[in-house]
C-alpha positions as a Markdown table, in Angstrom:
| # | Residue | x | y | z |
|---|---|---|---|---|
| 1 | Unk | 14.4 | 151.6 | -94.5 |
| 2 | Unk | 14.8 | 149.8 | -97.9 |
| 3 | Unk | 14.5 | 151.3 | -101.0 |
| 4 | Unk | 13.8 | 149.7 | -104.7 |
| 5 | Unk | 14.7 | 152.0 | -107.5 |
| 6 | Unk | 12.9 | 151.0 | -111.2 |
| 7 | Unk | 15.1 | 152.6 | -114.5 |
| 8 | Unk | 17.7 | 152.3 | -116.8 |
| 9 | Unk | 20.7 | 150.2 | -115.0 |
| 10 | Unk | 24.1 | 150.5 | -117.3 |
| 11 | Unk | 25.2 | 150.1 | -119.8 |
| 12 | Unk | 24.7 | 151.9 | -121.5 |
| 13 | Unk | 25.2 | 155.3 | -119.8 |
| 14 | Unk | 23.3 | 157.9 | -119.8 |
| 15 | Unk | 21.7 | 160.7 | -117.8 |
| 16 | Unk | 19.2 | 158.4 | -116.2 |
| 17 | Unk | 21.7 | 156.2 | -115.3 |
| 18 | Unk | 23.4 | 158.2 | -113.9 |
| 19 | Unk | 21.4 | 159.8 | -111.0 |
| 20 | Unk | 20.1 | 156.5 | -110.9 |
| 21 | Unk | 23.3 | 155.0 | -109.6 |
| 22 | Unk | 24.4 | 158.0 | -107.9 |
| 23 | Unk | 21.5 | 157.2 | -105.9 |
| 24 | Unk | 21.8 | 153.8 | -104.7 |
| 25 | Unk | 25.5 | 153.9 | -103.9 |
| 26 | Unk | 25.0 | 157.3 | -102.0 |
| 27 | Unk | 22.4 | 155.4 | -100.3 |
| 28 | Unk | 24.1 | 152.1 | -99.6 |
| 29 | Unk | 27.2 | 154.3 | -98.3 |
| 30 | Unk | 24.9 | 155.1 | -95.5 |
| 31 | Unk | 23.4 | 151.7 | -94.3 |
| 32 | Unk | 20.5 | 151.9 | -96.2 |
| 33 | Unk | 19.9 | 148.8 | -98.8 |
| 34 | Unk | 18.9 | 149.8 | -101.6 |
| 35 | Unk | 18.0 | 147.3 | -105.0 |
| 36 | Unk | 17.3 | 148.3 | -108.3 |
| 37 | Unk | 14.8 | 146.2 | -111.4 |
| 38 | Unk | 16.0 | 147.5 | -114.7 |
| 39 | Unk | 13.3 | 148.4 | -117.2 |
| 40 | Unk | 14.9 | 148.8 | -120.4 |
| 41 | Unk | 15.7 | 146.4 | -123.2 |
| 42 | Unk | 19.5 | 146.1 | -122.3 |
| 43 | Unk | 19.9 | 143.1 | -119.9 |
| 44 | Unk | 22.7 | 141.4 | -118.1 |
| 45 | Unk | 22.5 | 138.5 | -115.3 |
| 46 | Unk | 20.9 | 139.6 | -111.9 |
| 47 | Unk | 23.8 | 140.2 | -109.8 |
| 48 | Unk | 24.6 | 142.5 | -106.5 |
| 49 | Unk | 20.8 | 143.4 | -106.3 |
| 50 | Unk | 20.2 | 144.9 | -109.6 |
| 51 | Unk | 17.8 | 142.6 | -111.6 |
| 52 | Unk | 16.7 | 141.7 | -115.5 |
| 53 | Unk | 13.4 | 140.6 | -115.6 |
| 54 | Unk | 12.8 | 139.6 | -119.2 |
| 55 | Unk | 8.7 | 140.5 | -119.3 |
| 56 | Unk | 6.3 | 143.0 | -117.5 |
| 57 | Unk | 5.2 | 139.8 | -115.7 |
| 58 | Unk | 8.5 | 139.1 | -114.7 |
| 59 | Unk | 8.9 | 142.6 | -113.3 |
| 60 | Unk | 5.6 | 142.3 | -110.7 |
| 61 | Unk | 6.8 | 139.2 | -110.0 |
| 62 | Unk | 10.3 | 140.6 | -108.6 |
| 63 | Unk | 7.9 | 143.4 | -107.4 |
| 64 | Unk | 6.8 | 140.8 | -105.0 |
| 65 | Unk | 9.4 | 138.8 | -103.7 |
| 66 | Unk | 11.4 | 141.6 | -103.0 |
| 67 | Unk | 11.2 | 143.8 | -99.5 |
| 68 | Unk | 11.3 | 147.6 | -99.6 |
| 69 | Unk | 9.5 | 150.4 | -97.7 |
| 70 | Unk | 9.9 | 152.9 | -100.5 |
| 71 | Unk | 9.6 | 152.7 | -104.8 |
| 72 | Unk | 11.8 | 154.9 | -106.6 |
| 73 | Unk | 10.8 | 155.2 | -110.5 |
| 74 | Unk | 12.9 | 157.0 | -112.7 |
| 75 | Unk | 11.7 | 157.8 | -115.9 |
| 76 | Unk | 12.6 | 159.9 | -118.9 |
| 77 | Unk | 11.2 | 160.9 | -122.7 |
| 78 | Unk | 7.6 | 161.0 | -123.0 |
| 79 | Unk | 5.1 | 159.2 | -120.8 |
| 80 | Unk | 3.7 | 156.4 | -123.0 |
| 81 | Unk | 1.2 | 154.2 | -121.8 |
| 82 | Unk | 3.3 | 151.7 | -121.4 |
| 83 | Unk | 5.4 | 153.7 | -118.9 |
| 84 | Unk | 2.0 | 155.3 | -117.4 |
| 85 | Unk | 0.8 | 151.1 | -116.8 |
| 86 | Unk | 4.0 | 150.8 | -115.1 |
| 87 | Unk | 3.8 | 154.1 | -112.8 |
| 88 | Unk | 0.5 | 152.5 | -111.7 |
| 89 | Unk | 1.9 | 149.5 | -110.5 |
| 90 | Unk | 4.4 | 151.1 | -108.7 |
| 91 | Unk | 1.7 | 153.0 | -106.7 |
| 92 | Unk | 0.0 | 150.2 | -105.5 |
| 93 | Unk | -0.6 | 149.9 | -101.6 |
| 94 | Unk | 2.5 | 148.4 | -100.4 |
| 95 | Unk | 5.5 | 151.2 | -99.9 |
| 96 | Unk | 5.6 | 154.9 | -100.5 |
| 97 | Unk | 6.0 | 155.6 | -104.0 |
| 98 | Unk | 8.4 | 158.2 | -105.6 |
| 99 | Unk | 8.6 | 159.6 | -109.4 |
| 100 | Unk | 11.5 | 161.3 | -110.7 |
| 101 | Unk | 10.6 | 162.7 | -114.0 |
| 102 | Unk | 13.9 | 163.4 | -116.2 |
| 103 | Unk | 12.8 | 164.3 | -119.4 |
| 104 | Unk | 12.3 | 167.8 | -119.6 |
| 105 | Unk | 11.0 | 168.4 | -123.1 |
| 106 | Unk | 8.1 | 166.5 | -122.5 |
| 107 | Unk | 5.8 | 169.4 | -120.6 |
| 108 | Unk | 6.4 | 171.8 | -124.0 |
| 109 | Unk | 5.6 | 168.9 | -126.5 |
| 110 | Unk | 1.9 | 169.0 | -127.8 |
| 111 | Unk | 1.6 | 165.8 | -126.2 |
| 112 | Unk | 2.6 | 167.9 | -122.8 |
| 113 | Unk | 0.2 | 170.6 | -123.5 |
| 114 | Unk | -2.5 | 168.8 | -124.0 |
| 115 | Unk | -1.8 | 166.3 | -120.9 |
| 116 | Unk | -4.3 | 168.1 | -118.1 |
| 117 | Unk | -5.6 | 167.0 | -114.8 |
| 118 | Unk | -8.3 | 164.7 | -116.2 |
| 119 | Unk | -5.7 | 162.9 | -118.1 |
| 120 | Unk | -4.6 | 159.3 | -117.6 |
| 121 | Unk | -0.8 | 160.6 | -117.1 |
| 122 | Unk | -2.6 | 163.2 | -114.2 |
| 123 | Unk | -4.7 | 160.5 | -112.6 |
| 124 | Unk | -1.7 | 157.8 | -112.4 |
| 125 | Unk | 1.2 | 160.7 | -111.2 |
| 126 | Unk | -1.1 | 161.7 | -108.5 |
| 127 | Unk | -1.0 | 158.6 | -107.3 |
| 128 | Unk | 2.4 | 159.0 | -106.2 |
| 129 | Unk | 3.5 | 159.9 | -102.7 |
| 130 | Unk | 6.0 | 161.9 | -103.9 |
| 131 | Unk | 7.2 | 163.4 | -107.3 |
| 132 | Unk | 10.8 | 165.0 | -108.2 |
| 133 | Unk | 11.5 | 167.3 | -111.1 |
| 134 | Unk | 14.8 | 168.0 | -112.1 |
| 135 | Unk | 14.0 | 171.4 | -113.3 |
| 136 | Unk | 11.5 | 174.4 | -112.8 |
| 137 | Unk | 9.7 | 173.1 | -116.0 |
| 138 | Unk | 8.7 | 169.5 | -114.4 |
| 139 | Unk | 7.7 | 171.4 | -111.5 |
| 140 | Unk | 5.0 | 173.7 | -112.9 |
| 141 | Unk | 4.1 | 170.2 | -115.1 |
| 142 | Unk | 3.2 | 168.4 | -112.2 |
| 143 | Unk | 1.5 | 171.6 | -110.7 |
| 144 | Unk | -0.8 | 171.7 | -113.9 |
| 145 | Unk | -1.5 | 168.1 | -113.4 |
| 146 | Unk | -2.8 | 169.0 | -110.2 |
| 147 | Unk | -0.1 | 167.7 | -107.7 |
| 148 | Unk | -0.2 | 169.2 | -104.3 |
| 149 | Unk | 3.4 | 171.1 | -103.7 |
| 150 | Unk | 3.7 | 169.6 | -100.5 |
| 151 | Unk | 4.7 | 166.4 | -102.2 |
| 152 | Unk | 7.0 | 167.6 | -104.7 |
| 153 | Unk | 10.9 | 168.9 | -104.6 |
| 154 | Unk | 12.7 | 170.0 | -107.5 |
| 155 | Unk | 16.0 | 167.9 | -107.1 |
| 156 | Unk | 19.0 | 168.6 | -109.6 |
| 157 | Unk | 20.4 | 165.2 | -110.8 |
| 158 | Unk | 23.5 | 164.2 | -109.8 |
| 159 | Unk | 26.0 | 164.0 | -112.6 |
| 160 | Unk | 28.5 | 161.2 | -111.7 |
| 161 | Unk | 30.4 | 159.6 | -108.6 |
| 162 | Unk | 33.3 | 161.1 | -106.6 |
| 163 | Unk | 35.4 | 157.8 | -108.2 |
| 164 | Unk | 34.6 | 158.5 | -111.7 |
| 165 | Unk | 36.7 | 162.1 | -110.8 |
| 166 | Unk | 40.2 | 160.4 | -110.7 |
| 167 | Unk | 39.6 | 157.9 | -113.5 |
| 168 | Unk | 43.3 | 158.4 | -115.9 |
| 169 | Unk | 42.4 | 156.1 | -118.6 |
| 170 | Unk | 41.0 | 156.9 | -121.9 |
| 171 | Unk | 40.3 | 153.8 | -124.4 |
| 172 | Unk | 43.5 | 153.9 | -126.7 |
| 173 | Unk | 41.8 | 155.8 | -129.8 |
| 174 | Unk | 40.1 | 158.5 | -127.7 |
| 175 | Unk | 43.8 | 159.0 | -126.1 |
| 176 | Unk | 45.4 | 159.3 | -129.5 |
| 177 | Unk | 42.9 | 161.5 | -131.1 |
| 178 | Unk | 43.4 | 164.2 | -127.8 |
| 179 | Unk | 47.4 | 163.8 | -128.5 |
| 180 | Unk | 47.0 | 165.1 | -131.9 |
| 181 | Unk | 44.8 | 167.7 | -132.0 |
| 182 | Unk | 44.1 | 170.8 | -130.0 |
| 183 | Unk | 41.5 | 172.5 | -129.2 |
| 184 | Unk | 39.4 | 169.6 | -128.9 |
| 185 | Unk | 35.5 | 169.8 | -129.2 |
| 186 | Unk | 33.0 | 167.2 | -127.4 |
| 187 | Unk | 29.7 | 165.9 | -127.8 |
| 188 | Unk | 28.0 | 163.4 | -126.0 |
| 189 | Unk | 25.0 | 161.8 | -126.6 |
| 190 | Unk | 22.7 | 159.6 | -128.8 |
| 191 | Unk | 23.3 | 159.3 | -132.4 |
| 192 | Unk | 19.9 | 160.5 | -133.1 |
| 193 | Unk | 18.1 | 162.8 | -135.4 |
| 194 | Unk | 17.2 | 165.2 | -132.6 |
| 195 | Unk | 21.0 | 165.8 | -131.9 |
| 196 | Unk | 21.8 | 167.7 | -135.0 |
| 197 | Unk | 25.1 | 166.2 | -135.0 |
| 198 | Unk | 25.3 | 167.0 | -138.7 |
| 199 | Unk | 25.4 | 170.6 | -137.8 |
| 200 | Unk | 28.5 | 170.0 | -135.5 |
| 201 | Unk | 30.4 | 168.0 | -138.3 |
| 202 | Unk | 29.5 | 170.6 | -141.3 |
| 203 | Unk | 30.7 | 173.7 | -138.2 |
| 204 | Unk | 34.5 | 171.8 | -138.3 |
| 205 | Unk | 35.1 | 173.5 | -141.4 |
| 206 | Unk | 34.9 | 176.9 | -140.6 |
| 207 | Unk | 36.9 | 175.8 | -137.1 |
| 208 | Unk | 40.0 | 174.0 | -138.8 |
| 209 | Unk | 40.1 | 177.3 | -140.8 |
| 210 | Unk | 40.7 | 178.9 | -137.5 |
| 211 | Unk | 42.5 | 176.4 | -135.4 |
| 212 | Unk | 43.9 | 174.0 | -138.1 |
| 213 | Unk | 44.6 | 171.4 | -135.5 |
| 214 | Unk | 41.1 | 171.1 | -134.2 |
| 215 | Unk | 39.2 | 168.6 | -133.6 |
| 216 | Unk | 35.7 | 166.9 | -132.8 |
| 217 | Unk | 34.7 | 163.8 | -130.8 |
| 218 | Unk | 31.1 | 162.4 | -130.5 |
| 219 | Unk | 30.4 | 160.1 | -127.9 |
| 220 | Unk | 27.3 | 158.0 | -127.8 |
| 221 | Unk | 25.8 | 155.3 | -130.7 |
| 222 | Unk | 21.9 | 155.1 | -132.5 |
| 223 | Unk | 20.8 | 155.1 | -135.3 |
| 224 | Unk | 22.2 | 157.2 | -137.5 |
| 225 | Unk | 25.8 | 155.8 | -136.7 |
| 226 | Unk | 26.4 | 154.7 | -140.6 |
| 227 | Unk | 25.1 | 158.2 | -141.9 |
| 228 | Unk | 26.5 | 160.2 | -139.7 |
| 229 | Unk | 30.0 | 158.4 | -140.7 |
| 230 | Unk | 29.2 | 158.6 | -144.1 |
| 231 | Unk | 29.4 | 162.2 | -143.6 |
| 232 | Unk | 32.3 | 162.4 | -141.6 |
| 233 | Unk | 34.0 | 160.4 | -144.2 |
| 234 | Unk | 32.9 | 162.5 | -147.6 |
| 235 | Unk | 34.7 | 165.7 | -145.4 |
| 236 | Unk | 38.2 | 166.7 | -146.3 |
| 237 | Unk | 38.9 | 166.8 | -142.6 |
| 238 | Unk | 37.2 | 163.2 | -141.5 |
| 239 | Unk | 40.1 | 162.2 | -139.7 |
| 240 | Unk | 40.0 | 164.7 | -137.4 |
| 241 | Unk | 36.6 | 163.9 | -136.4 |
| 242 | Unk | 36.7 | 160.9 | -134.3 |
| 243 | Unk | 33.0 | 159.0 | -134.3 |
| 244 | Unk | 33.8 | 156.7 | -131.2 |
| 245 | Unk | 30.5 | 154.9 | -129.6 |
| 246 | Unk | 29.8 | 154.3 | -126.4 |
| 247 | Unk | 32.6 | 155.0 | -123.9 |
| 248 | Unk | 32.6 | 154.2 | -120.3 |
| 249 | Unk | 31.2 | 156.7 | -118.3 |
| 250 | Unk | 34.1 | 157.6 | -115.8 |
| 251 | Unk | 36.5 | 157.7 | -119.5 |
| 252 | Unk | 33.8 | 160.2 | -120.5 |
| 253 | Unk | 34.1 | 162.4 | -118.0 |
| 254 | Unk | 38.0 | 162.4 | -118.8 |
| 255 | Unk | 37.5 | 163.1 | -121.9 |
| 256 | Unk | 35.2 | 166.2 | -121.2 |
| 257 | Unk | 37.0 | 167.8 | -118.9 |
| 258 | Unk | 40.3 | 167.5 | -121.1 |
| 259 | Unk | 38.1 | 169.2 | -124.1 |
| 260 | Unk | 38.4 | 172.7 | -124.6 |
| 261 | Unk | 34.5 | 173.0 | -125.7 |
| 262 | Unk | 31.0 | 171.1 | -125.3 |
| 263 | Unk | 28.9 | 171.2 | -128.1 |
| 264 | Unk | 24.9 | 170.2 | -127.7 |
| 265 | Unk | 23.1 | 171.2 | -130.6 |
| 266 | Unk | 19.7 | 170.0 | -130.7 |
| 267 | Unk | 16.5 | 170.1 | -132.6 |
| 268 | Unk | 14.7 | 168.5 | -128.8 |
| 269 | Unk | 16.3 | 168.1 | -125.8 |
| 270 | Unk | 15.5 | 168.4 | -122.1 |
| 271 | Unk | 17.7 | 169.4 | -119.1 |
| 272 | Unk | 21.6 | 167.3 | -120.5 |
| 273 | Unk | 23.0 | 165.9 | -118.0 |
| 274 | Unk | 26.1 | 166.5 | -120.1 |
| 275 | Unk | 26.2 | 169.5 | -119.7 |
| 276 | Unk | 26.2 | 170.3 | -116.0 |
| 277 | Unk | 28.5 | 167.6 | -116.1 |
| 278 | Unk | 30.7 | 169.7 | -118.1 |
| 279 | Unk | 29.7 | 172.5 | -116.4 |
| 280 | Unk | 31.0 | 170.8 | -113.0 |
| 281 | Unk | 34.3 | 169.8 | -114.8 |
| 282 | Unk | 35.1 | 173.6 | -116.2 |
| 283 | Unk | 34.2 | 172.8 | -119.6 |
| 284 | Unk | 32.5 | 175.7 | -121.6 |
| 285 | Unk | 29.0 | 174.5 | -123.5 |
| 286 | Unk | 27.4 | 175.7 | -126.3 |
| 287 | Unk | 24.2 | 174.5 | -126.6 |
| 288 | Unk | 20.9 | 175.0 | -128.5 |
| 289 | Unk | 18.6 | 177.3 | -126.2 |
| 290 | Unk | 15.7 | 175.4 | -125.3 |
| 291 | Unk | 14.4 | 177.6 | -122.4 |
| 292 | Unk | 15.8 | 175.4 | -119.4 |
| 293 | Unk | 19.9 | 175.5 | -120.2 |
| 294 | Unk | 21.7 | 175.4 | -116.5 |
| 295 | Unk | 23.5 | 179.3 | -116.1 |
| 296 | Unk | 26.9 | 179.4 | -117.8 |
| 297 | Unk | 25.8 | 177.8 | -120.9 |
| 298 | Unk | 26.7 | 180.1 | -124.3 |
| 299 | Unk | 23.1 | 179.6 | -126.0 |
| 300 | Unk | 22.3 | 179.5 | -129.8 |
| 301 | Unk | 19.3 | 179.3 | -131.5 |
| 302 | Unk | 18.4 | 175.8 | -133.2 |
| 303 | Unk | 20.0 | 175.0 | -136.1 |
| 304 | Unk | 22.1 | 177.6 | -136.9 |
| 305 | Unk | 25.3 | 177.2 | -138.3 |
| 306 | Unk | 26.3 | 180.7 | -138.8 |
| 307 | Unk | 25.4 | 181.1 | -134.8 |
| 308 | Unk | 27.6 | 177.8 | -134.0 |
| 309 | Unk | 30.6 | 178.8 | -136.2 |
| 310 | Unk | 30.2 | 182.3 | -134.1 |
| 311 | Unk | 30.3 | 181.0 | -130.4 |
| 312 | Unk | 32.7 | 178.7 | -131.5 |
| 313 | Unk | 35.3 | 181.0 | -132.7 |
| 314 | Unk | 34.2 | 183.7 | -129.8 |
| 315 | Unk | 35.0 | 181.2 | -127.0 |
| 316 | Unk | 38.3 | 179.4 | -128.8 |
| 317 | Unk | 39.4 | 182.7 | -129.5 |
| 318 | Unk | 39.2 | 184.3 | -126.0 |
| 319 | Unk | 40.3 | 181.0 | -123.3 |
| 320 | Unk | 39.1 | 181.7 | -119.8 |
| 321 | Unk | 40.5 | 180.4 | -116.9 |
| 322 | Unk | 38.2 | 177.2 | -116.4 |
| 323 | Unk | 35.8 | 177.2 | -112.8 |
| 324 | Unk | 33.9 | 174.7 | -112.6 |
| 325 | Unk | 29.8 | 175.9 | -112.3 |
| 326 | Unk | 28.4 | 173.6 | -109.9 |
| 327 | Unk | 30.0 | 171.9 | -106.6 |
| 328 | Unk | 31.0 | 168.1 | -106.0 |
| 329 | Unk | 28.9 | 168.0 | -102.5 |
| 330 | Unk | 26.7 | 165.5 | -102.4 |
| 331 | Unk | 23.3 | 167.9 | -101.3 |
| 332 | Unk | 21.3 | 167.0 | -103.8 |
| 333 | Unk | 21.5 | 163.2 | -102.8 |
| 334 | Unk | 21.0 | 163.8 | -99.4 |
| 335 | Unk | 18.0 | 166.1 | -100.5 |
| 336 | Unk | 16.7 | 162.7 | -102.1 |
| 337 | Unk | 17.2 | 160.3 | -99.2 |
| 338 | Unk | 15.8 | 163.1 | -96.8 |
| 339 | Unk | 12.4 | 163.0 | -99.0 |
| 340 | Unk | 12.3 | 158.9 | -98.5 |
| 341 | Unk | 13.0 | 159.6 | -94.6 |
| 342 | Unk | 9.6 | 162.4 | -94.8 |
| 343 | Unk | 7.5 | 159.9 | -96.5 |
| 344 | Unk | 8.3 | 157.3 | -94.5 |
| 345 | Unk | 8.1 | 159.3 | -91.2 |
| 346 | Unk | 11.6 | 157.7 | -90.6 |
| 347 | Unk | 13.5 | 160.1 | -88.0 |
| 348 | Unk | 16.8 | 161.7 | -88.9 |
| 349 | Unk | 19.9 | 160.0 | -87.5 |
């Protein structure tokens, strides 16, 4: 069997990514080749199997030079028509076809809610042989669409790779800023409006009250990097907030599981890989509630400051003795490969 996977390749990292790569090495760690066509915007040279067509032409052209006896389409946010032109190619009469949708925000949007069985996203994910959601909420989405159970599984995503665990090395600031300041709070993601990162940065007031060596890192670059620093900087306490990009993803996970606290605060948001990585690492999370939070997560309602300031202090104040939520098995892979093997009526070894 040969599989092709079609999705975000990093860098950058993110979620996506992630599983994505989780994937294909679990995959290759077992014999079975496995290539991936990146779809994004962010290209490199082809190299090892993982290709950068520069056009949609360019893409079903690699389509069909390459060999594979299953598709593997990973996609996240909303399902635009460009993404929806793309999911039809991919379920084209030549290999079994398989969706993983990751965004799980999507099915509660209005675009969601009005997206029924008649619709051009339900004609084109029917097409598919098989479709994975990563939480109960894509599940009942694809059920609404009118998707037969029998070729769906709910499949958690896998977080990161058993080599990114022993990873020591932090980039040189991100070292410095956890030498000098304790507790430290994390946040990782996109520098986006829908983050509420302004809600983090205005919180560290009321924490350096508290804990007067505290302080708060935000991982991840967009948009809003310039504002977001302007604000830091106007802040009596900017340097002890440490706006530091993108960071490698096996640094990341360092630096999460040497913080004290995860913060997601967020206006939209689906199922953070983030966070069951910080889950997995011991990490407490305090996150927006947006009706599909993993268990263990200390919930607040959007936007609140008051509410932040209170989970913050609540959780600082009374330390735990970390356990990490979630195992490091590799089941949920396995549970991925063993769908490829049912589609493809390939027997198990």
């Amino acid at each position: 069997m040969r599989v092709l996977q079609l999705g975000p390749y990093p860098p950058p990292h993110g979620g996506v990514q992630s599983n994505l790569v989780a994937i294909r090495t679990f995959l290759r760690s077992r014999g079975v080749p496995c290539a991936v066509i990146n779809i994004t915007r962010h290209r490199q040279s082809d190299a090892d199997e993982v290709y950068y067509p520069e056009s949609a032409v360019g893409l079903i052209r690699r389509l069909e030079q390459l060999h594979y006896d299953v598709i593997h389409l990973h996609v996240g946010g909303m399902l635009t028509r460009r993404l929806l032109s793309l999911a039809l190619v991919c379920t084209l009469p030549r290999a079994k076809s398989v969706l993983t949708f990751h965004s799980g925000g999507y099915p509660s949007t209005d675009a969601g809610k009005s997206t029924g069985p008649n619709s051009y996203a339900g004609l084109i994910l029917r097409r598919f042989d098989g479709l994975i959601g990563v939480n109960p909420e894509i599940m009942s989405f694809y059920a609404r669409l009118g998707v037969a159970r029998s070729r769906t599984r709910l499949i958690l995503p896998h977080s990161f790779l058993p080599e990114e665990r022993n990873v020591d090395t932090m980039p040189p600031a991100l070292e410095s800023f956890f030498s000098t300041h304790s507790p430290v709070l994390i946040s990782v993601g996109l520098l986006e409006p829908e983050y509420d990162l302004a809600l983090q940065i205005e919180a560290m007031a009321h924490v350096r009250d508290l804990f007067p060596a505290a302080g708060l890192v935000l991982i991840g670059s967009g948009s809003l990097q310039q504002e977001l620093s302007g604000k830091i900087g106007a802040r009596p306490y900017a340097e002890h907030v440490l706006l530091c990009g993108d960071v490698p993803h096996a640094a990341t996970l360092q630096a999460i599981s040497r913080a004290q606290l995860m913060l997601r605060t967020t206006l939209y948001d689906g199922d953070a890989v983030s966070v069951r990585e910080a889950l997995h690492l011991g990490t407490p999370v305090i996150a927006s509630d947006n009706g599909m939070r993993p268990a263990g997560v200390q919930l607040i309602p959007k936007s609140s400051l008051q509410a932040l300031q209170d989970a913050v202090e609540n959780i600082l104040s009374q330390p735990a003795a970390r356990k990490a939520a979630y195992g490091s098995d590799d089941s949920n892979l396995q549970a991925v490969l063993d769908f490829y093997r049912e589609l493809t009526g390939e027997k198990q070894p």
